[in-house]
Backbone as ProteinMPNN parsed JSONL, in Angstrom:
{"seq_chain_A": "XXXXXXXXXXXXXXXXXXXXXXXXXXXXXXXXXXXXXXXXXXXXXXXXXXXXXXXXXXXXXXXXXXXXXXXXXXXXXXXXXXXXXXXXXXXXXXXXXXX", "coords_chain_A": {"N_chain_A": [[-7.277, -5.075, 32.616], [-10.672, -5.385, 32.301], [-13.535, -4.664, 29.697], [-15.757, -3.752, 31.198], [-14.893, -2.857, 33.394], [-13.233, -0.765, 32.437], [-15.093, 0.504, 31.432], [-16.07, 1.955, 33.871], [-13.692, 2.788, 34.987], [-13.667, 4.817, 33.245], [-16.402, 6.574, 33.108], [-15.881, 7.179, 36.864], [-13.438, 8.89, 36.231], [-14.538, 11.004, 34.536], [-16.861, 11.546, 34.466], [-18.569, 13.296, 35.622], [-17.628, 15.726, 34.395], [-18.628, 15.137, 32.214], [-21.403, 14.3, 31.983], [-21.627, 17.43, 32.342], [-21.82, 18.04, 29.539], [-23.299, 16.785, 27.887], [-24.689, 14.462, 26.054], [-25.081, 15.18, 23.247], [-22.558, 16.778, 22.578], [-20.44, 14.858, 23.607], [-20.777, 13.342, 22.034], [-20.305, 14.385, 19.458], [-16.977, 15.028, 20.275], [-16.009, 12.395, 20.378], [-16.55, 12.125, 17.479], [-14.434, 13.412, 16.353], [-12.569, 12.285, 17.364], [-12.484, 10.104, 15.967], [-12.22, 10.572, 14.078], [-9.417, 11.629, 13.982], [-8.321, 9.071, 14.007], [-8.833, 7.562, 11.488], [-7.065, 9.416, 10.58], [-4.475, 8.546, 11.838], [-4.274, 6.309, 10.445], [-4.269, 5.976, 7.963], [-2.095, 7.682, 7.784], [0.043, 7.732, 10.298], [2.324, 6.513, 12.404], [2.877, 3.737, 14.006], [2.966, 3.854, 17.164], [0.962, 6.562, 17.072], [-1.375, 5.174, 15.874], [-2.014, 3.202, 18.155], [-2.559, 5.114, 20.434], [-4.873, 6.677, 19.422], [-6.423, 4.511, 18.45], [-7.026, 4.077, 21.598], [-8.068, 6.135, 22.686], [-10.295, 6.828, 21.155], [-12.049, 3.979, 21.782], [-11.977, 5.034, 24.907], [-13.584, 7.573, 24.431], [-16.081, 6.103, 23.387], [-16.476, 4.652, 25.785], [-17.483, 6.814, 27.222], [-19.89, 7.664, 25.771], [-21.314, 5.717, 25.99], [-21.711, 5.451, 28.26], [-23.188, 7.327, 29.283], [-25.78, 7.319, 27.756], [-26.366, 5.34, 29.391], [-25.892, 2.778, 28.81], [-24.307, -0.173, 28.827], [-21.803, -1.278, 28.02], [-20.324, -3.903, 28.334], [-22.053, -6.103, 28.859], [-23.422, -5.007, 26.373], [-21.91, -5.974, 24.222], [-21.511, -8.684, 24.385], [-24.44, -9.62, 24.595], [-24.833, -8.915, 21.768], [-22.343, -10.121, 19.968], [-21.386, -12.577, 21.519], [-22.014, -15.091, 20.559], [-20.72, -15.482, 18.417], [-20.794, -14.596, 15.3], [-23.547, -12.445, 14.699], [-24.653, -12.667, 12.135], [-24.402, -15.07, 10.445], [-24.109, -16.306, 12.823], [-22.065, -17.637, 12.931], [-18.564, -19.031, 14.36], [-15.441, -19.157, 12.599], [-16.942, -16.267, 11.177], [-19.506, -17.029, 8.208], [-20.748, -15.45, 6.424], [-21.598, -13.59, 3.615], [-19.036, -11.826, 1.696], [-19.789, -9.122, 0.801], [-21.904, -8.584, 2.231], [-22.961, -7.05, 5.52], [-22.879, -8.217, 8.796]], "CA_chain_A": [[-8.56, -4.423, 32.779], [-11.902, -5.496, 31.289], [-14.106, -3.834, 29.242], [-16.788, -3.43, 32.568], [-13.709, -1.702, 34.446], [-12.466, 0.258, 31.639], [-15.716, 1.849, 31.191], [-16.304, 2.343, 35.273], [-13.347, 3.679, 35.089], [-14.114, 6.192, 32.184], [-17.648, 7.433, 34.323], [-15.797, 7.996, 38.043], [-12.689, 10.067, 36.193], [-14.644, 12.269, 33.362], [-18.985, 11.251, 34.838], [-19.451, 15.081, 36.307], [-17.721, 16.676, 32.89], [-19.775, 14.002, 30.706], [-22.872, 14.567, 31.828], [-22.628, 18.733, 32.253], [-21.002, 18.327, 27.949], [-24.698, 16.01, 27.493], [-24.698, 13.603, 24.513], [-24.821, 15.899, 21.597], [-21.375, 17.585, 22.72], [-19.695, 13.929, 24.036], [-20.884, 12.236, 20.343], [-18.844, 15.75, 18.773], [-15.656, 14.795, 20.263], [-16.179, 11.156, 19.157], [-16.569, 11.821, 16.322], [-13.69, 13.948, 16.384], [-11.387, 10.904, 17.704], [-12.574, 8.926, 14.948], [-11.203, 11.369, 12.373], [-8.245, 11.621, 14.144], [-7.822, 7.464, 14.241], [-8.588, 7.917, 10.31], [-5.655, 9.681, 9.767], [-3.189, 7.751, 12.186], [-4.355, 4.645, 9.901], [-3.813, 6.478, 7.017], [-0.432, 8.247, 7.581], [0.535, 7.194, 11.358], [3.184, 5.997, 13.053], [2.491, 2.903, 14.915], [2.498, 4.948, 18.617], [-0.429, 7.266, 16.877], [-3.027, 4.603, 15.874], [-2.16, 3.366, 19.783], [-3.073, 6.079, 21.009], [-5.945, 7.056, 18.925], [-7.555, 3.353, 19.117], [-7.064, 4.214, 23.224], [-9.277, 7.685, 22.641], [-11.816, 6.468, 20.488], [-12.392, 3.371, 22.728], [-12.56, 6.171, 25.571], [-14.832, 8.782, 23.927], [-17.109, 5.317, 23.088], [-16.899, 4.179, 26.702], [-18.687, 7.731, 27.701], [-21.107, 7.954, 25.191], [-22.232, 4.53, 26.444], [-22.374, 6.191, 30.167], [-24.374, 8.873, 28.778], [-26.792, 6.828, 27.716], [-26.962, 3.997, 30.203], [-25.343, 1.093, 28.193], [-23.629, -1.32, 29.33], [-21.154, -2.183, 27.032], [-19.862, -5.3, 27.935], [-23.534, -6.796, 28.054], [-24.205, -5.013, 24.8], [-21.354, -6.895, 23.295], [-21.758, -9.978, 24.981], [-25.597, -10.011, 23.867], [-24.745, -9.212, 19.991], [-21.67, -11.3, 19.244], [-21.256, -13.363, 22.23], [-22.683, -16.436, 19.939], [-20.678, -15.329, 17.091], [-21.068, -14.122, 14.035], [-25.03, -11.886, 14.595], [-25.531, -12.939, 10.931], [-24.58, -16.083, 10.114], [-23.914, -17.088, 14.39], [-20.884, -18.617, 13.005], [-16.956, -18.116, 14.367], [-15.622, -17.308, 12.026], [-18.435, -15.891, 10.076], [-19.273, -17.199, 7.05], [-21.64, -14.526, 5.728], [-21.066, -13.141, 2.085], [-18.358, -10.428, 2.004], [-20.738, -7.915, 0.67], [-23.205, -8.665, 3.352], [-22.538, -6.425, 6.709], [-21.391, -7.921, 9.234]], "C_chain_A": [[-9.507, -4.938, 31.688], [-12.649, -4.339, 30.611], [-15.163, -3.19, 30.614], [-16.164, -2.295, 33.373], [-13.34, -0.74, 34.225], [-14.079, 1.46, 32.0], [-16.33, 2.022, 32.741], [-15.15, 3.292, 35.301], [-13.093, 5.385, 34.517], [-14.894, 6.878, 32.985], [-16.613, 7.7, 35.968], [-14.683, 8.88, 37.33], [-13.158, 11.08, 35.299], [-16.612, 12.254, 34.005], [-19.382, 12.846, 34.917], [-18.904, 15.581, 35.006], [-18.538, 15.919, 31.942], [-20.718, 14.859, 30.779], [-23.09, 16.196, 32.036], [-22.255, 18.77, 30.308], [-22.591, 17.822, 27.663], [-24.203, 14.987, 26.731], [-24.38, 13.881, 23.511], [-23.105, 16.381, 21.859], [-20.647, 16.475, 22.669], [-19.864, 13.348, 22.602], [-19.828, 13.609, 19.448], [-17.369, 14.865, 18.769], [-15.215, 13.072, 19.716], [-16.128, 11.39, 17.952], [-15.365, 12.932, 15.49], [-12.7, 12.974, 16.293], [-11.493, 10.051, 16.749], [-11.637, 9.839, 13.818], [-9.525, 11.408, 12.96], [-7.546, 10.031, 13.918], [-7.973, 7.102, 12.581], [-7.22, 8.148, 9.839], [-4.833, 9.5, 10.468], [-3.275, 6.429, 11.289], [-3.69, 4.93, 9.093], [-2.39, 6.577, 7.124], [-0.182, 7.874, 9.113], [1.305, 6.864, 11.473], [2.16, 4.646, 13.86], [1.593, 3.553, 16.927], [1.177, 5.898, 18.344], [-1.221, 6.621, 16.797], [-2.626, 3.839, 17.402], [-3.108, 3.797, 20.02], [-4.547, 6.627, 20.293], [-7.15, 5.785, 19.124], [-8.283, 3.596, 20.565], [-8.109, 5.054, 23.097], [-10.725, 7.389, 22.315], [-12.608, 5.217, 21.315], [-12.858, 4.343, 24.132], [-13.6, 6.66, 25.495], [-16.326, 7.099, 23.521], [-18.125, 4.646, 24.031], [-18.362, 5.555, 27.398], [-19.957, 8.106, 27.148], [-22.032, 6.873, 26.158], [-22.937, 4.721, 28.008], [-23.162, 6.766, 29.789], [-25.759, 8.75, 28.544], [-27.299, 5.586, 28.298], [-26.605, 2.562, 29.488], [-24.582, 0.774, 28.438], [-22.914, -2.321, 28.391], [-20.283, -3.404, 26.73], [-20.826, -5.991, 28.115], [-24.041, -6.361, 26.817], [-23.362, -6.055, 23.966], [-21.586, -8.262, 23.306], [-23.107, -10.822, 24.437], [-25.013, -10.178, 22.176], [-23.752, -10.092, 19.643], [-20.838, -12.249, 20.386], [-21.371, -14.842, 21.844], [-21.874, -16.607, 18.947], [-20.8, -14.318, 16.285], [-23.249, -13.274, 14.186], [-25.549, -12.052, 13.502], [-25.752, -14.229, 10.855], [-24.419, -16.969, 11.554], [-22.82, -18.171, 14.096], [-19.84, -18.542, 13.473], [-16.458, -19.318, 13.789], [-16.916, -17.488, 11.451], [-18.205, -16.466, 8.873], [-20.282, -16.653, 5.98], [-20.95, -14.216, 4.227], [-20.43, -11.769, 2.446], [-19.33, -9.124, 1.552], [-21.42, -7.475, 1.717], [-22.604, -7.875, 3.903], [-23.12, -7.256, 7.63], [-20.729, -8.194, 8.707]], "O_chain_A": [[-9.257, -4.944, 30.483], [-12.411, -3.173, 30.926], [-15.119, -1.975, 30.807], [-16.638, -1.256, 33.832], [-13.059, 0.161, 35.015], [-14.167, 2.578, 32.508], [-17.51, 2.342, 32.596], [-15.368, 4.472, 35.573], [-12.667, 6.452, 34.96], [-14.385, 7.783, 33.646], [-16.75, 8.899, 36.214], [-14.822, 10.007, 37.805], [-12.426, 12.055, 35.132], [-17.369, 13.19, 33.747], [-20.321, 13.41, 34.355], [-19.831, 15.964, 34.292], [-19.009, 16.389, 30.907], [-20.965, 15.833, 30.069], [-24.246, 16.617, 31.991], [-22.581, 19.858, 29.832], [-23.208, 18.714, 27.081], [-23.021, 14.713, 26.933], [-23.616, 13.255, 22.777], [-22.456, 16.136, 20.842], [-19.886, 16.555, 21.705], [-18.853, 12.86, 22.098], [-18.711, 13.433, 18.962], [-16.807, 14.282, 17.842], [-14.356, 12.723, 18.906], [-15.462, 10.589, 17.295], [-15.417, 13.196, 14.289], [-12.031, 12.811, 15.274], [-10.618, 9.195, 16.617], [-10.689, 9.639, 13.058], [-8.577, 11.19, 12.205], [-6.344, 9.902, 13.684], [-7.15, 6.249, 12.247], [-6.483, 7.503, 9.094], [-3.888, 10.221, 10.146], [-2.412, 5.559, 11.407], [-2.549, 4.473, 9.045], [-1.594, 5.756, 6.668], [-0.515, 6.758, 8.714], [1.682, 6.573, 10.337], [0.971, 4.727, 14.166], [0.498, 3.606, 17.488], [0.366, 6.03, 19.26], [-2.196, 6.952, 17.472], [-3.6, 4.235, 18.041], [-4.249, 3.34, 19.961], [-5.326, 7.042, 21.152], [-8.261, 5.87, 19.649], [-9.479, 3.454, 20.823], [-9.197, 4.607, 23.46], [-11.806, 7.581, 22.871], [-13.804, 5.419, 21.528], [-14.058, 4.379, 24.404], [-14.551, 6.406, 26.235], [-17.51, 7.431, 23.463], [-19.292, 4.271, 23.916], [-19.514, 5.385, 27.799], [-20.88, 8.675, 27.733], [-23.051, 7.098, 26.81], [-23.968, 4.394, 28.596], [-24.246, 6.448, 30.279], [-26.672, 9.516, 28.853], [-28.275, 4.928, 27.937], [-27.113, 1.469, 29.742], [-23.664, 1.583, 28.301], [-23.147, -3.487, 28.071], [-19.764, -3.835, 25.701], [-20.686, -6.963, 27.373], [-24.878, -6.998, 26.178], [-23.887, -6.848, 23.185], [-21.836, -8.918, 22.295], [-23.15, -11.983, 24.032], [-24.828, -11.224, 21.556], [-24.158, -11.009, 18.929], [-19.697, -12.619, 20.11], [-20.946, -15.733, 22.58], [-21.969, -17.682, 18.355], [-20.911, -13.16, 16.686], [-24.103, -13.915, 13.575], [-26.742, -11.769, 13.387], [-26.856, -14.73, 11.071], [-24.57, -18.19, 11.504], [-22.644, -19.225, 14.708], [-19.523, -17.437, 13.031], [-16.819, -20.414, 14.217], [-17.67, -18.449, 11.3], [-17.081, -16.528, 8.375], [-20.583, -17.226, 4.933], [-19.851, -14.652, 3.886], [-20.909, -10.875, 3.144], [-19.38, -8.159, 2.314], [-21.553, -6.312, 2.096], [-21.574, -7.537, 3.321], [-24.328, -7.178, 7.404], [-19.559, -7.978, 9.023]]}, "name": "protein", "num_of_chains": 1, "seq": "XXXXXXXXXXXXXXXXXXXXXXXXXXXXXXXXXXXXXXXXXXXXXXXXXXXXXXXXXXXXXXXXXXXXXXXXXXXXXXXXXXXXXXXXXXXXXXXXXXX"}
């Protein structure tokens, strides 16, 4: 499965609970899954950050429904070339820098 599929298939099995939760509620539990993928990094088992990567990818695909993005053209636009700083692979930006 691609990213295009994954998140089609995120919107037809959760689309009608997404959109009655809104944005503000669906970015919550995100940001819920992130704390949880925190502390499988931290202290985890292998099988927990799995599973928590799986969630947070999830909860990222519906935000992106939520708001109409299209996240394998968003990625595709920003680092489809590369590196968005230096447009290099690999990058050869300064570690300080972000990205």
């Amino acid at each position: 499965m691609n990213l295009k599929e994954f998140q089609r298939l995120i919107q037809e099995t959760y689309g009608a609970k997404d959109s009655r939760r809104g944005v503000e509620g669906t970015f919550m539990w995100f940001s819920e899954e992130v704390g949880e993928l925190a502390t499988a990094l931290r202290s985890g088992s292998h099988e927990e950050r799995t599973h928590e990567f799986a969630d947070v990818l999830a909860w990222l695909a519906t935000l992106a429904n939520a708001v109409g993005v299209d996240l394998d053209l968003a990625v595709r636009e920003k680092y489809g070339d590369g590196c968005p700083g230096c447009h290099k692979i690999p990058c050869i930006c300064n570690q300080a820098e972000k990205p």
